[in-house]
N, C-alpha and C positions, 0 to 999 in steps of 0.2 A: 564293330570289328570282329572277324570271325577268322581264328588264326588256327591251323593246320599244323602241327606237328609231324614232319616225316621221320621216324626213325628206321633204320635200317638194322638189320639183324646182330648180333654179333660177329664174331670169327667163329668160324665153321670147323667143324672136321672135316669138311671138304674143300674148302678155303685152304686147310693145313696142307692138305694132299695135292692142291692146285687142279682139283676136280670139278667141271659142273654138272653141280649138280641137277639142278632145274628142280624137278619136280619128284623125285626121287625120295622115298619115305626112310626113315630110320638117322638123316641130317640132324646132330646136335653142337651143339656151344661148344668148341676145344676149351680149354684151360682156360686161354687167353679171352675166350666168347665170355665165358665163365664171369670174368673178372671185368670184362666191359660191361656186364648186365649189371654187376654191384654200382658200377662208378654211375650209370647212367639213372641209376635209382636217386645217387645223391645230387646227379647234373639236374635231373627234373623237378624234384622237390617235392615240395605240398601244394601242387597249382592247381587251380580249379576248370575241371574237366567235363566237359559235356558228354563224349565217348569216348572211347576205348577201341578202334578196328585192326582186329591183327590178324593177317593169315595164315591161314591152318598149319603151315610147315612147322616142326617141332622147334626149329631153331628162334624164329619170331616169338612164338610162346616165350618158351626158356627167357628172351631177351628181356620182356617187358614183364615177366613175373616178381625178382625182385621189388621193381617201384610198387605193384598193387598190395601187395603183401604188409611194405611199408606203409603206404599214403592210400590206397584205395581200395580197401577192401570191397567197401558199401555200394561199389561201382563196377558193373558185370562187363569183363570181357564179350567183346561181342569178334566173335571167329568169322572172318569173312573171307569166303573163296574167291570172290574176284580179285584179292590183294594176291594171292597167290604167284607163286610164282612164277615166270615165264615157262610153256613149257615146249622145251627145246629139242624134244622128242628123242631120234636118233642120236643125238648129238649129247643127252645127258648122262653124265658117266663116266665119260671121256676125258682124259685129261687136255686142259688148257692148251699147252707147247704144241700138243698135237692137232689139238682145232684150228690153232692159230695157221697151219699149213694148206688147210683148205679153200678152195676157191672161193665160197660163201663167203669166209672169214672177212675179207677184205669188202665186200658188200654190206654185214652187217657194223664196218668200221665209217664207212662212208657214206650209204644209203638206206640204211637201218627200215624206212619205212616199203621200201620193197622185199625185205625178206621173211621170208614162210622155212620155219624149221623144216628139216625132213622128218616126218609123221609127228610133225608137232603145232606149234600156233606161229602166228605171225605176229610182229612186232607192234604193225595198229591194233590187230586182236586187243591186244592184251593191252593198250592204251585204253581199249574204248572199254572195256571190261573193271579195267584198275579205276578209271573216271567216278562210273557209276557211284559206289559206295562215299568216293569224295562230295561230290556237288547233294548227292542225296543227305548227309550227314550236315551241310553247311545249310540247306533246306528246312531240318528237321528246327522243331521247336526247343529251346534251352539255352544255355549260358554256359560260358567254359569253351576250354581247349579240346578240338579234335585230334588226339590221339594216333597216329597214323604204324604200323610197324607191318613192315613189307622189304622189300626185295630191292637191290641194286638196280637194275636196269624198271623195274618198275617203277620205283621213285624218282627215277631220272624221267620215265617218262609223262609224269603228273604235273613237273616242275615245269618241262616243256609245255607244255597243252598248255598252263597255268598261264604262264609267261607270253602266251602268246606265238611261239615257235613253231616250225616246222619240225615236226618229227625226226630228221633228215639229221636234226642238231643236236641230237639226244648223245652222242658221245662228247659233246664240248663240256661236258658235265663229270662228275667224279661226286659219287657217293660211295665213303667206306663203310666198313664195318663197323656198329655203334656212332654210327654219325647220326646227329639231329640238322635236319633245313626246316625252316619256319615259312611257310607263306601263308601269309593277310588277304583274306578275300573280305575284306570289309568295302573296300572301294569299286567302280564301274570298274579296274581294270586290277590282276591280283600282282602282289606285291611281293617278292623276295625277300626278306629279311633277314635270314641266316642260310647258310650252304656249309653242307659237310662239316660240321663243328662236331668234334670228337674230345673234346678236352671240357669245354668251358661251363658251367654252372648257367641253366637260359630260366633258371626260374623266372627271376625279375621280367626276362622276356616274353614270358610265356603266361605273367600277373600284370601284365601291364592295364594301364586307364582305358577301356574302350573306346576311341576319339577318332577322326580324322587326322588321319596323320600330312599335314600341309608339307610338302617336300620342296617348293621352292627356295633357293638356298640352303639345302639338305637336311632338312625338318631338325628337331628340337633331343629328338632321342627320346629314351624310355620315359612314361613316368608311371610311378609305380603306384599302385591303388593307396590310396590313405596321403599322399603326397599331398604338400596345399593348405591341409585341412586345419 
């Protein structure tokens, strides 16, 4: 079982402002960011990790700093620009209310994979870019949890691809701020396990017994390493 961690950033000072950002430098943790990187340090715990992928943006960093500090020193962030964030070109900077007015807006609500920022990337773009460092990390040789810290509409669109979906469907989804989704690529087909959990303690989740997880009549649930014995 080879399970994925998505965490998504904290809350922003442009989050606060209701600004997107994209890809715009000088993005930190508001107060509130602040205080979700502490909780997230305690939500993950002491679990055992194979990487670490976070992208470059200050705020990703900032999020996942707390946990390495506490539980991972000895385990090197690895900075990765394909996690980065969508970038939305003309459109970054801009506040929300006011994007939402635009013709695009409604295309990137509906048909997400036809849209091309103005001078910036498109939505598969950065699917197929955001992929890369996934499947390459689940490839790589080691034991432990992938690590994941990236971007809203990025993580949303890992989950898709993952799940099987059409890109098209990448709004039926909601990842917040400080939220962990878990997906099992242990199986021929990858597996959902948590969405959007912003409160809950996944260590256990995240230590679980490497096994075939048998889902008919809706498997058995966690069992946690040492269990049994």
């Amino acid at each position: 079982m080879t399970l994925v961690a998505l965490i998504r950033h904290g809350h922003s000072t442009a989050n606060l402002r209701g600004i997107l950002s994209g890809q715009l430098p000088d993005v930190h943790l508001s107060e509130k960011g602040m205080q979700q990187a502490k909780e997230l340090a305690v939500r993950l715990g002491e679990v055992p990790v194979k990487a670490i992928l976070v992208s470059p943006m200050e705020r990703c960093i900032e999020t996942i700093s707390p946990w390495v500090e506490e539980f991972s020193q000895d385990r090197k962030v690895v900075v990765t620009p394909d996690l980065i964030e969508v970038d939305y070109g003309s459109w970054s900077g801009r506040r929300l209310r006011s994007l939402s007015k635009e013709p695009l807006w409604k295309i990137v609500q509906s048909n997400p994979s036809r849209v091309a920022f103005p001078q910036g990337e498109s939505i598969a773009g950065m699917q197929a870019r955001a992929l890369r460092p996934i499947y390459s990390s689940i490839a790589s040789r080691g034991k432990g949890v992938v690590l994941v810290v990236s971007h809203g509409d990025v993580i949303k669109s890992i989950i898709v691809s993952a799940l099987g979906l059409h890109l098209d469907e990448l709004q039926r989804f909601v990842i917040d701020p400080g939220s962990v989704s878990i997906l099992d690529f242990g199986a021929a087909k990858a597996r959902l396990l948590l969405l959007n959990d912003s409160r809950s303690v996944v260590t256990d989740s995240l230590s679980s017994v490497p096994q075939k997880r048998l889902l008919v009549g809706g498997g058995a649930g966690i069992t946690k390493r040492g269990a049994g014995k």
